[in-house]
N, C-alpha and C positions, 0 to 999 in steps of 0.2 A: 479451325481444325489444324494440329500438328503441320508441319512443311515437309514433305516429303523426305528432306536430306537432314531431318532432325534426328541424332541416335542415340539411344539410353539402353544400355546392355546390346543384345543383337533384334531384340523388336519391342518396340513399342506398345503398350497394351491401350486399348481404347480409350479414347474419353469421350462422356456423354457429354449434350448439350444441354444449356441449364434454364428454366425458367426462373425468373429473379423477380421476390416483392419486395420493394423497400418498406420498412417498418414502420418509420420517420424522415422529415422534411431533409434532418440530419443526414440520414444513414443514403439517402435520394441524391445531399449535394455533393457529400464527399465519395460517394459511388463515381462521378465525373472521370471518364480517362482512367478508372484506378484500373490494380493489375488485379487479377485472383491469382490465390497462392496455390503453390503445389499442396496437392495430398497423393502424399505416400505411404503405406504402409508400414509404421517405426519398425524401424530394428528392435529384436530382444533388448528391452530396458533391462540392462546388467549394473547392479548395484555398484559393482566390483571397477568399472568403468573408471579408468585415471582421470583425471583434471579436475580434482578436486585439491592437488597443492599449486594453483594459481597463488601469486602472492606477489609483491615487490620486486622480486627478482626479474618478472617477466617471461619465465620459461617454465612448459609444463611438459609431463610425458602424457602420449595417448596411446591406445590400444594398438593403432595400426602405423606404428612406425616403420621403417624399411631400412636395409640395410645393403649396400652392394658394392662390388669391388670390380677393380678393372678388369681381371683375369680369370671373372667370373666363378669363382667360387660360390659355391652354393646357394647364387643367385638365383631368384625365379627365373621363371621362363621368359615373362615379358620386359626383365632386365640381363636379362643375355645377349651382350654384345659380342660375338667372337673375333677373335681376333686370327683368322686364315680368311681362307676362299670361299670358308661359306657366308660370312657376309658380306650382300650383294651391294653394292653403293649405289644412292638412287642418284638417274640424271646422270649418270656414264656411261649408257649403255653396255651394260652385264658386266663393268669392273668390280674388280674386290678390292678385301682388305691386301688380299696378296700384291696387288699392282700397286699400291703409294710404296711412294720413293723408301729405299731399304734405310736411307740414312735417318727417314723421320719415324719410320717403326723402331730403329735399336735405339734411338732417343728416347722415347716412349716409353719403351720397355723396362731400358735402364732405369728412368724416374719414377716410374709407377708400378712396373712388374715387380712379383715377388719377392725378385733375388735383389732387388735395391736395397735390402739391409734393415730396413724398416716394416718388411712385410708385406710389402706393397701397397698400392691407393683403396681405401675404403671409404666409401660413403654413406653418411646416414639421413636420414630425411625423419622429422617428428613423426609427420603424421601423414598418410597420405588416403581413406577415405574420410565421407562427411563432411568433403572442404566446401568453403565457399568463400568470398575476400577476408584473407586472413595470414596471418603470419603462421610458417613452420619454421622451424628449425635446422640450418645444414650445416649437417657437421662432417669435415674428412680429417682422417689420419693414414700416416703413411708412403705421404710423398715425399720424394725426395728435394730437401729444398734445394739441390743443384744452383751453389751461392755461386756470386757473379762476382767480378773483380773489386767488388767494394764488398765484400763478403756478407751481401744479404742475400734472403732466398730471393730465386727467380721463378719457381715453382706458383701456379696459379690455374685456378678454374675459371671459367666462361659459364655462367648459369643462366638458363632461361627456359620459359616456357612455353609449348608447342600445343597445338590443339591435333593431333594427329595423323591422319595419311588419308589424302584424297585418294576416290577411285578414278577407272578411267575417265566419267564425268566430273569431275576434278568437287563431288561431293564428299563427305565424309564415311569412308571404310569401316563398317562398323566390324567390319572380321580382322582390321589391322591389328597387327603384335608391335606394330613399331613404329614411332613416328618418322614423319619426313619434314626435311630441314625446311621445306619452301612452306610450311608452316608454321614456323616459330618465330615468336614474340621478339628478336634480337636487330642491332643495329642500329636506333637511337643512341647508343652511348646510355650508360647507367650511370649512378654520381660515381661510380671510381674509373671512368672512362675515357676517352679523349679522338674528339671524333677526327679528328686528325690522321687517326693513326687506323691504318688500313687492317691491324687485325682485331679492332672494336669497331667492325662495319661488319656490313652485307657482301663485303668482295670477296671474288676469287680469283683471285690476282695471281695469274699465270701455274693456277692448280691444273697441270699436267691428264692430271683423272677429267676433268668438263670436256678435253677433245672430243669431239664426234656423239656429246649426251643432246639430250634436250634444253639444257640452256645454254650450250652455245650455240644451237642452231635459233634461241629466239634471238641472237645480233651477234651471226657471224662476221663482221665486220670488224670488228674488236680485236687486233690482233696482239696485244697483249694480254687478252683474256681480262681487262680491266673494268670489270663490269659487277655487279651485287647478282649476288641471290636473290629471284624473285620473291613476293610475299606472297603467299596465296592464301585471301580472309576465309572463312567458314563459311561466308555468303557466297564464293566460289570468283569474286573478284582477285585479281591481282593486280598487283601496286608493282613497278620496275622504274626504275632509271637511271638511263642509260648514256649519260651525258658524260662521259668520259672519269677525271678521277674526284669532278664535285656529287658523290654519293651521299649528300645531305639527305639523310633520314626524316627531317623535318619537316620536309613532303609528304611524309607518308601520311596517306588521313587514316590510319587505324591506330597509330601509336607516336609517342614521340617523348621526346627524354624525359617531356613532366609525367607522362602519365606508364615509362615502360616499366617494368620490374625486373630486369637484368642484372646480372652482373659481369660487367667486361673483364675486372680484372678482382679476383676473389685472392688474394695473396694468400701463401703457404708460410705459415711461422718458418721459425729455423728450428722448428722439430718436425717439419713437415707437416703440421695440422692448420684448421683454421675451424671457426664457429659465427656461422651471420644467422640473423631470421630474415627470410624471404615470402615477400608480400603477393599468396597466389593470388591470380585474378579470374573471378568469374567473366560472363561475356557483359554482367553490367558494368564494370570496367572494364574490358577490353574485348570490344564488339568484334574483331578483329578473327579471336580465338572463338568464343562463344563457348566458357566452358562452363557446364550446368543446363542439364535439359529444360526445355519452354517451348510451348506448343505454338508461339506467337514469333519465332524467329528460329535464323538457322544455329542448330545447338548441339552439344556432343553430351552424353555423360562424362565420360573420359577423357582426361590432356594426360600431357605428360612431363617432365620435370626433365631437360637435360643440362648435362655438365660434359664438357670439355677440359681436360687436363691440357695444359701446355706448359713450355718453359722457354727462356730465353734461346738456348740451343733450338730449340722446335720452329719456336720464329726467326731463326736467323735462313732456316733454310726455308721456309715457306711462311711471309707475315701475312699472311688473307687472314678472312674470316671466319670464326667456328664452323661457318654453316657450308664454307670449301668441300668437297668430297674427300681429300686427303685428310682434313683436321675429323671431320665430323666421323672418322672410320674410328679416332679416339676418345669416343664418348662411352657415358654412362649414363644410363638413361631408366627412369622412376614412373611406373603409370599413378596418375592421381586421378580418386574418384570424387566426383563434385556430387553434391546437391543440386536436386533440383530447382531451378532461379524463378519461376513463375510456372504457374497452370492452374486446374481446378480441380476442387474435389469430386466426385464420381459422384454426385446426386442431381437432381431435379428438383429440388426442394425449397421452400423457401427461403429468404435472405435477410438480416439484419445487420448491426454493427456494433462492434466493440472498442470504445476510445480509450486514450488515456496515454499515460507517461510515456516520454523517450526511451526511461533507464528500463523500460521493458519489453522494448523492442525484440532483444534478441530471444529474452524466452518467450515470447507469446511464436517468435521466427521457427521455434523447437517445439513448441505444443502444440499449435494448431494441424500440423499433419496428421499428429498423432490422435488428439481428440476428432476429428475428421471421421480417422481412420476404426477408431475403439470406440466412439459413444455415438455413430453413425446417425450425426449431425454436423452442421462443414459451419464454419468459424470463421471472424475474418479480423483484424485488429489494425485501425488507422494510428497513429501516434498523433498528438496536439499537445498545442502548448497547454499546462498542467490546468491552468485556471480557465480557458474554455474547456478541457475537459469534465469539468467540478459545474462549468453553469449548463453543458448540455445533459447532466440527470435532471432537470426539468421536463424533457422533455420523455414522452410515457416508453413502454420498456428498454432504456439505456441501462447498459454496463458502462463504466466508467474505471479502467484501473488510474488511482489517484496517491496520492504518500500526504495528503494534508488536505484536515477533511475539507466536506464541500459546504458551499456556499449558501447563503438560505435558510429559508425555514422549512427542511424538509425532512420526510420519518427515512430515514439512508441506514440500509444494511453493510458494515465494514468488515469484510471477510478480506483476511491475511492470504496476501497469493506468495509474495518470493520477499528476500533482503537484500537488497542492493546496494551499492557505495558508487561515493563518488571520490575521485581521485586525480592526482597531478601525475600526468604521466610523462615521460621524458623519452626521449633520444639523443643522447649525448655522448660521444667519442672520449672515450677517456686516454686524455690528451697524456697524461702522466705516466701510463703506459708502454707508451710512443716508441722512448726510448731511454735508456738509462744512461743517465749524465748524471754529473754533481748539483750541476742545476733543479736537475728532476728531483735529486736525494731533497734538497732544502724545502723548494716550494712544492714539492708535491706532500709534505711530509713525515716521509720514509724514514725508518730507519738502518733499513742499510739494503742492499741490491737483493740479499734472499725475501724480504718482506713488499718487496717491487716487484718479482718474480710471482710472490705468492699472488698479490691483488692481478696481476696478468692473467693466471691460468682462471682466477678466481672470476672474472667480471668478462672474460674474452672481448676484448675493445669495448666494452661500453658502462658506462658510472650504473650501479646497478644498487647502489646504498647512498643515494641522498637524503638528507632529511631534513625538512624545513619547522617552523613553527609559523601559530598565527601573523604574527607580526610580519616575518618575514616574506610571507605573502600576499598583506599589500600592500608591502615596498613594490613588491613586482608589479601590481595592481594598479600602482597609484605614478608610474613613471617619475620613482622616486631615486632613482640612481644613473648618474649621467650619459651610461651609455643606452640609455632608453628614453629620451627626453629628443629624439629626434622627432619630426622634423625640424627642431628647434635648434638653432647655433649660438654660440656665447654672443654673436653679436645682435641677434632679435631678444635672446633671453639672456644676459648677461649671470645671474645668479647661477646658471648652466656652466661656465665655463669650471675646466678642472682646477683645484687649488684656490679658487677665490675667496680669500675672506671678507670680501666686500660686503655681506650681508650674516655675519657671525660664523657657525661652521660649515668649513667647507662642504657642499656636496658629495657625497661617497661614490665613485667611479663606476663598482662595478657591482655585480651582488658575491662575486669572487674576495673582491675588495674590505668586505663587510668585517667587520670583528664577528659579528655576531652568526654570520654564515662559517667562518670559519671553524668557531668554537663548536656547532653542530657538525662540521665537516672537517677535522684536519686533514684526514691523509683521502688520496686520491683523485682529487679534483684540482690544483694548482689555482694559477691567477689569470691563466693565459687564455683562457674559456670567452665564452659571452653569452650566458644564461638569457635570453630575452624572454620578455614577461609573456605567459603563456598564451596558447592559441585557445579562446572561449569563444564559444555559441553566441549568437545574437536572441538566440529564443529566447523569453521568458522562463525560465525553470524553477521548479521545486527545487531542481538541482543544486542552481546559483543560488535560491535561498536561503539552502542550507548552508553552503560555502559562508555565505555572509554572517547568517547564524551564528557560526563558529568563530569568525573575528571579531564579530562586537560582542560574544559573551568571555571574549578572551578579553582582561583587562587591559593586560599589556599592546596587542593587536590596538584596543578601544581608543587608548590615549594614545598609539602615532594619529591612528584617522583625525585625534580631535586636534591636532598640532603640537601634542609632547613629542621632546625628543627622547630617541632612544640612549641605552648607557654612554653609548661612545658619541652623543651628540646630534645624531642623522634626524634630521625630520623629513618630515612628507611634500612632497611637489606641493608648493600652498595652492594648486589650480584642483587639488582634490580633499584639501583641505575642510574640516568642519567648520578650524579656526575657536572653539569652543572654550579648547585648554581646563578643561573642567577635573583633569588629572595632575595638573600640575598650574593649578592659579597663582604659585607664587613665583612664576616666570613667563606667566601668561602676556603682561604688558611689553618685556621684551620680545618674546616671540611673536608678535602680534606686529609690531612697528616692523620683524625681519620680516613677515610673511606679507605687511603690506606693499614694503619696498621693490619684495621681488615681484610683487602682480603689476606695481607704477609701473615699472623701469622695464616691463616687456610686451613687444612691440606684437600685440596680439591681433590677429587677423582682424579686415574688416567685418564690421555686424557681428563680432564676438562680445558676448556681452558676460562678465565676470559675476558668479555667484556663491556664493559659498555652497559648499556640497552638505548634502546629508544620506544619511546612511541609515536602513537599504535604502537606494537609488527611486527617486520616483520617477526616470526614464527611461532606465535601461537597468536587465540581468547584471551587467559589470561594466559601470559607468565608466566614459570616456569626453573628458572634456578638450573640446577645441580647440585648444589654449595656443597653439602655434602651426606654423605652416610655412611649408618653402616655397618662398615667394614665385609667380609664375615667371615664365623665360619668355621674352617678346623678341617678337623677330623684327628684322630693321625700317619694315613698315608699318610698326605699331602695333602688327596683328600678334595675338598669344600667339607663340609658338610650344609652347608646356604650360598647362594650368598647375596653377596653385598645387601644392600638395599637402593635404592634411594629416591630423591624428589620426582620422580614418582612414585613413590611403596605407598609412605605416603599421597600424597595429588594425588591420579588417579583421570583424567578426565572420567566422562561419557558421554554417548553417545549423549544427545542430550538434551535439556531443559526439557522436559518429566519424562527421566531418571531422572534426578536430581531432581524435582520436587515426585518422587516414593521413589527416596532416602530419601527425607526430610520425605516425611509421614512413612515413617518404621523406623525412627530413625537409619537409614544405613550410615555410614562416608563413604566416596569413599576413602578407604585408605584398600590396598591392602598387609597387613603385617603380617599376619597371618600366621606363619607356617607349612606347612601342611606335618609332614615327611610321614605319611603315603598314601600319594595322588599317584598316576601314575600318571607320575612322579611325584615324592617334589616339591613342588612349593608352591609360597606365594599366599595365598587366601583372601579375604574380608573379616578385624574384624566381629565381632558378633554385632548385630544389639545391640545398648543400650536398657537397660533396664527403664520401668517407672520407676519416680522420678529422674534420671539420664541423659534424654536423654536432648543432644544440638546438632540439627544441622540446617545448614544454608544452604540456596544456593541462586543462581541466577539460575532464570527461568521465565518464560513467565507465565500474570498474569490470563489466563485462564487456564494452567495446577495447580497453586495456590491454585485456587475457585474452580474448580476440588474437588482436592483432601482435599479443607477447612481448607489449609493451612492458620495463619498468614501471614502476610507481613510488614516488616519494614516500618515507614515511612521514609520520607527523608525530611533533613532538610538544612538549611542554615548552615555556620559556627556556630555558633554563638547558635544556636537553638531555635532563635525567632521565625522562622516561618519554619513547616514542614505541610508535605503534604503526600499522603496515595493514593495509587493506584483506586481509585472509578469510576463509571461511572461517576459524574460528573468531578473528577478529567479529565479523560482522556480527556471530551471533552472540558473543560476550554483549556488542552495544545491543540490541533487542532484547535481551535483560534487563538492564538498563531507561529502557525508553519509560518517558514521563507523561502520563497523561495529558491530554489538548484541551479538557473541558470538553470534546463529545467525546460520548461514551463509544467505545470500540477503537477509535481511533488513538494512534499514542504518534509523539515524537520522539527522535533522538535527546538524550542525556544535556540539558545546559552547563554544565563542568562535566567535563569528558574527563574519562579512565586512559590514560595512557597506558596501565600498564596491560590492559586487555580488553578493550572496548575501544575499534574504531571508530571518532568522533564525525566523520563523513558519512555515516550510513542511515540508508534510507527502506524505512518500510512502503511495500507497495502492497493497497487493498484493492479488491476489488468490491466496490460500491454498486448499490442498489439501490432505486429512491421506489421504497415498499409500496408508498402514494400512488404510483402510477402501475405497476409490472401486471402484467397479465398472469394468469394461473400457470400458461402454457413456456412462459417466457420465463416466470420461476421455477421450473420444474427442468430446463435447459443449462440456465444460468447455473442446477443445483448439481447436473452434470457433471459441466467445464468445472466449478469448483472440485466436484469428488476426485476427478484426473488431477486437476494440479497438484491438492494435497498429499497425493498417494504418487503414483509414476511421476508425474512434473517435479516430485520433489529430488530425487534421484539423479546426484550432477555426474556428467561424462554429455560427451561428444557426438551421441545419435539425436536419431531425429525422434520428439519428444522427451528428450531428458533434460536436467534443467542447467544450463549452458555454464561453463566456467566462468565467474564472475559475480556470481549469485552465489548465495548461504540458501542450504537447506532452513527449511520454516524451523524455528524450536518446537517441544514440544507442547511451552504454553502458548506460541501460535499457532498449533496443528491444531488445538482444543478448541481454540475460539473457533479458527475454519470450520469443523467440525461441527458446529454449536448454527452457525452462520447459513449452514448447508443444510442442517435440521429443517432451520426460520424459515426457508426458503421450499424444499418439500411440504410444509404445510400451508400453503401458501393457497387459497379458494380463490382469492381476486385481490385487486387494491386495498389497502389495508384502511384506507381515510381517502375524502377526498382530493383529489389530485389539485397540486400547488397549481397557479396560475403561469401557464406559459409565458416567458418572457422570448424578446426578440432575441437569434442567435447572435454573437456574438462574431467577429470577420474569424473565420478561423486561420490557424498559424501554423499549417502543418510542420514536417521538421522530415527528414529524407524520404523524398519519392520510392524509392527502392524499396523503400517500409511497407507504405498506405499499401493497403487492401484492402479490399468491398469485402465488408464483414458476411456471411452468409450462412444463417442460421436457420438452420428445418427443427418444425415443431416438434417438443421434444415429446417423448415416450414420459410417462413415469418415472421418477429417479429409483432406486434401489436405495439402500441405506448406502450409508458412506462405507467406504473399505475402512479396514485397520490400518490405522497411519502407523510406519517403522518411523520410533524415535530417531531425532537426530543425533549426529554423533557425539554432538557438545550441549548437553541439556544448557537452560538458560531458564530460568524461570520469570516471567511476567507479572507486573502488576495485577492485582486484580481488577484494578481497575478497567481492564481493556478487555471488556467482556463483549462477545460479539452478538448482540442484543441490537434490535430496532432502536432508532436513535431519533432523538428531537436537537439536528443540529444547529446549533447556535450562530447567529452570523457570525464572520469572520472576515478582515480585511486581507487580503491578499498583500504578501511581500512585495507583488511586481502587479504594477496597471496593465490594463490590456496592450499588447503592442498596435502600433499605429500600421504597419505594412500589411494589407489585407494580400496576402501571397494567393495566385492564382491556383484554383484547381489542379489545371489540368500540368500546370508547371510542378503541381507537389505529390505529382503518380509519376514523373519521368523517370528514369533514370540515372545514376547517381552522373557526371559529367565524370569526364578520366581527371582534369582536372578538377583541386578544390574549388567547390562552389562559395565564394567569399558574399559576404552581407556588408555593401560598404555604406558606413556611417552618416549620417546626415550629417551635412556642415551646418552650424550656427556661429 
């Protein structure tokens, strides 16, 4: 039952208790610990609904943006801060905004009020309901940059996020208009932070306004008032300490600098503006808040989003903390509505499960409230790695959403649900930017300071137009450029060291360094960067299949893997090497003597055993070879005092497309090198998140976790770079045009020579699969349901709950047809169509984020109705005919990727996401 101090609007409505049948052995083990998801009633599916131009860029508009200013103009109600005596400052017993010191109100005034010349401070926020961990958008104009005697702005925001206002049982106020500070997310230090410095903490350091409130009397002793703001979590805990001026936040057990989403210091251009995305947190990131109702813990609907203006003058006279009563009187303050994070659908009915792909996590995360809610049967969807998905249609009524078909000799119905991509997303400071020098003009290059200017206002700090090609990426891949060859030193690998011609040409430094990165990239990114090779999934995927797909049907990508060099000479780390030369055999014999020289003459860990690679990988999604290690550090009695550290320690896999996608928006490398001697026990932990102006990182993930979290995305191009292409809705549906039959019928692949100029080559069809052999009458007639929703309302992308999430292509309309066709086969459906295949043993499954899984739960369906009228999409695409959604005699197939070896536990793949990245480190050989 809910917890009493759970609040979603001002009351909660019931929820019944549910009797649950498992269907299957399947649907029985991964039931284990899982969560059931909320059902809510969707919002009006409105067509018209923005986030359908997600794209490369990484920024989208939504319906419910917000807009507010310091001086409150025609602000709402619950963003009305005033600025007199009628606001009450909390925790000063009954001071106002009238009592802070006058010198820090006509500070304030002047920087941010109207009459500053600029119109005064306004802020905008993308999006603020429907949230749940995800990037929006904040944007201010109108501050005054109040430059300092080096004549940069001093003008800056304090951003972070609050879960609201406890009442007098210090539970959460569901009647609050306003947050209170002793609940905000702040004080860790954010990456542009410095915990050093007393007004990126919890202090309130001789704030005049805390005399005679409630937190000085919790340690009046204190007589320079040198003490934090208490926290006070959702679960009604508070976290203090009070140890004089060591106010290390790093204590705190609800937050801490890896896992806050703050910002200390939000800098003001010198036109007074600025633009960051800001990463909210539900309470499965940050237990702390609890924002997203869940009947299973304490939870709010409602946070809230504050900002703090300050300036150099503001901190000279008072440097505490935002959350000071003086500072916190000059806030501006945004309510965000979350989603709900977990609960159940409102029936008694029974339960089944639906498996299948990662990359459609987030729209089954949109649908299933909604089908709950409109075809009144409750729904439930685990994610697993692609190919135990594909062997558990064996087993009798499974759905399976799958992108390639299934395995076996089985009669499998392939009905088209969504189109999804997969993509290299980035976070990258763009360093060239910075600041305008002659230096910048050359290497960044510009041609002259207005065309510096333009790319500034154009990209607001971040490289927002990368574009790679195949090859290119598995240089990155293959730890084929020297600043990626760690943990390896010129003096274990000698061929590593920079400039050496000891082994023909030199190793290429950086991927900056590149000619050929260049040529796709002259202006905006300079040399001074360090692109590292991206953060990938340990899971088995379609995903990565596709990826790999795509490089070895690129010729040029084909022949670096086999050890051709590229124009300007570069080859491939020979430890990722095919070694084959089958592209260029009449250099084969010298390349071959260089690539054996470099494996002699490097001093490769014990029990590393040297093979040549082949491609796809028969042990891993994105192979990782062993090939070097920093050696371990022994202390003066023999004993380790630092183990060893490997490839897997420097470049860990995480857990799932998700994951990596969380890592990119936090600026988090999945490299695990950190020594921790102080840990129980010593162990290497996860570098420190980068800091702004600094941050580079990459990955490969799925282009709805991307537009998520409003990530960029690379484009991809040709050799050559004449023609590149970008993740879009119309992208995806140009490649679904395009798709080439698999040899079974219904199912189709992406394009083997990909269209750059309008067909992105990453995109991925997802079906949902039925093995006709097995389904019951009642279980077809269900299945025939959820199909008629997703075709029709599922299709329809925007931002509520059941529509189909930014990141995804509407179906075309020669897959609406098949769906349609699919959903027929399935209405007429009396019983099993043939004998049912022979059970085989499950496979260990391989879940992929806890936060995901849920206990599928499926009540026997009604009758289906005919299908609705599907509205075309906006970009017809027309389909082979081949891909007719017809019962199917599927042929075997071998799987790109063997089953993974790590049998990941149950109960460990329903928890909760960890605040920090959950890494997969690599086995040593």
């Amino acid at each position: 039952m809910p917890l009493p101090w759970n609040t979603r609007q001002a009351v909660a409505r019931p929820r019944q208790q549910h009797g649950v049948r498992w269907a299957s052995p399947l649907a029985a083990a991964v039931a284990v610990g899982a969560l059931l998801l909320v059902s809510l009633p969707p919002s009006s599916a409105d067509p018209t609904v923005p986030g359908s131009d997600w794209g490369p860029r990484g920024s989208m508009v939504s319906d419910t943006s917000a807009t507010v200013t310091w001086d409150n103009t025609d602000n709402a109600a619950e963003s009305t801060v005033p600025r007199g005596n009628e606001q009450q400052l909390p925790h000063t017993a009954g001071k106002t905004y009238d009592d802070v010191d006058q010198r820090l109100r006509d500070s304030a005034t002047r920087a941010f009020g109207p009459g500053n010349g600029l119109g005064g401070l306004s802020m905008s926020v993308s999006q603020t309901r429907n949230l749940q961990n995800q990037s929006v958008t904040i944007s201010f104009t109108g501050a005054d940059p109040a430059a300092g005697s080096n004549g940069a702005s001093t003008s800056y925001l304090q951003v972070f996020q609050c879960w609201g206002k406890p009442g007098t049982d210090n539970k959460p106020d569901p009647a609050a208009t306003e947050p209170d500070p002793s609940t905000c997310q702040f004080g860790a230090t954010g990456l542009d932070g410095d915990i050093s410095s007393t007004a990126h903490q919890r202090s309130l350091l001789n704030d005049p306004l805390v005399r005679g409130g409630d937190w000085e009397a919790q340690d009046p002793s204190s007589p320079t008032m040198n003490l934090p703001a208490p926290f006070l979590a959702i679960t009604g805990e508070q976290t203090r300490i009070t140890d004089g001026f060591n106010l290390s936040e790093y204590r705190n057990p609800f937050f801490s600098r890896t896992s806050t989403n703050e910002f200390s210091r939000f800098m003001s251009s010198e036109q007074g503006a600025g633009s960051r995305t800001f990463e909210v947190q539900s309470g499965a990131e940050a237990s702390g808040m609890g924002c997203g109702y869940r009947p299973d813990a304490p939870s709010v609907a409602k946070c809230w989003l504050v900002a703090v203006p300050r300036t150099a003058a503001m901190d000279a006279i008072l440097p505490a903390g935002p959350l000071a009563p003086s500072l916190w009187a000059m806030r501006l303050q945004v309510p965000l509505h979350f989603q709900d994070v977990a609960a159940v659908c409102p029936t008694d009915q029974a339960a089944t499960l639906s498996v299948g792909s990662e990359a459609l996590s987030a729209a089954m995360k949109s649908w299933i409230p909604a089908v709950c809610d409109t075809k009144k049967f409750t729904l439930g969807f685990s994610p697993l790695a692609d190919l135990q998905a594909r062997t558990q249609l064996q087993q009798p009524d499974t759905l399976a959403f799958i992108t390639r078909p299934a395995a076996g000799d089985i009669n499998a119905l392939y009905v088209p649900t969504a189109l999804a991509g997969v993509v290299i997303a980035m976070t990258i400071d763009n360093a060239c930017t910075a600041a305008f020098t002659q230096y910048t003009l050359a290497d960044c290059g510009y041609q002259d300071k207005a065309e510096w200017e333009a790319d500034k206002a154009r990209s607001a700090g971040l490289v927002r137009d990368l574009k790679l090609n195949a090859r290119l990426l598995a240089k990155l891949l293959t730890q084929s450029y020297v600043q990626h060859t760690a943990p390896a030193s010129a003096i274990e690998a000698p061929f590593t060291k920079p400039g050496t011609t000891a082994y023909g040409q030199p190793m290429t430094y950086s991927i900056q360094n590149d000619p050929e990165f260049r040529a796709l990239n002259p202006k905006g990114l300079g040399s001074s960067g360090n692109l590292s090779p991206p953060v990938v999934e340990g899971l088995r995927s379609d995903a990565a299949s596709a990826v790999w797909d795509w490089l070895l049907n690129d010729k040029d990508s084909r022949a670096f893997l086999n050890g051709c060099p590229d124009p300007s000479g570069m080859t491939i780390n020979p430890f990722y090497s095919t070694r084959t030369y089958s592209e260029c055999q009449e250099k084969a014999t010298e390349l071959d003597q260089q690539a054996a020289r470099k494996v002699a003459e490097t001093k490769t860990p014990d029990g590393f055993t040297y093979a040549r690679q082949t491609y796809p990988s028969e042990g891993a999604a994105y192979p990782q070879a062993y090939w070097a290690q920093k050696q371990a550090v022994m202390a003066g009695d023999g004993s380790i005092a630092e183990p060893a550290l490997t490839v897997g320690d420097q470049y860990s896999r995480v857990q799932d497309m998700a994951a990596a996608a969380q890592n990119t928006v936090r600026a988090q490398p999945a490299s695990t090198t950190s020594w921790c001697a102080d840990c129980s026990p010593p162990a290497y932990k996860s570098v420190a998140r980068q800091g702004y102006g600094s941050r580079s990182v990459l990955s490969i993930t799925d282009a709805a976790s991307a537009a998520k979290f409003q990530l960029p995305t690379a484009q991809l191009c040709n050799v050559s770079g004449s023609q590149c292409i970008g993740a879009t809705t119309s992208s995806l549906q140009a490649a679904a045009g395009q798709f080439e039959p698999t040899g079974t019928p219904g199912a189709m692949r992406p394009a083997s020579v990909p269209d750059y100029t309008t067909a992105y080559p990453l995109t991925l069809p997802i079906y949902g699969v039925v093995n006709l052999a097995s389904v019951s009458q009642s279980q077809a007639a269900t299945f025939a349901q959820l199909f008629s929703y997703i075709s029709t309302e599922g299709q329809k992308t925007g931002f509520r709950s059941g529509m189909l999430p930014p990141g995804y292509a509407p179906l075309t309309p020669a897959l609406l047809q098949l769906a349609a066709a699919g959903i027929q086969t399935l209405q007429g459906i009396q019983g099993p169509q043939q004998a049912a295949a022979a059970t085989t043993d499950l496979m260990p499954m391989e879940s992929v984020s806890g936060e995901n899984v849920v206990p599928a739960v499926l009540a026997p369906a009604v009758p289906a109705a005919a299908a609705a009228e599907v509205v075309p999409a906006a970009a017809p695409a027309a389909a082979p005919a081949a891909a007719a959604a017809v019962p199917s005699r599927t042929a075997a197939t071998s799987s790109a990727w063997p089953q993974y070896t790590l049998v990941i536990g149950l109960v460990a793949a329903v928890a909760s996401a960890a605040a920090a990245p959950l890494l997969a480190r690599g086995r040593r050989r």
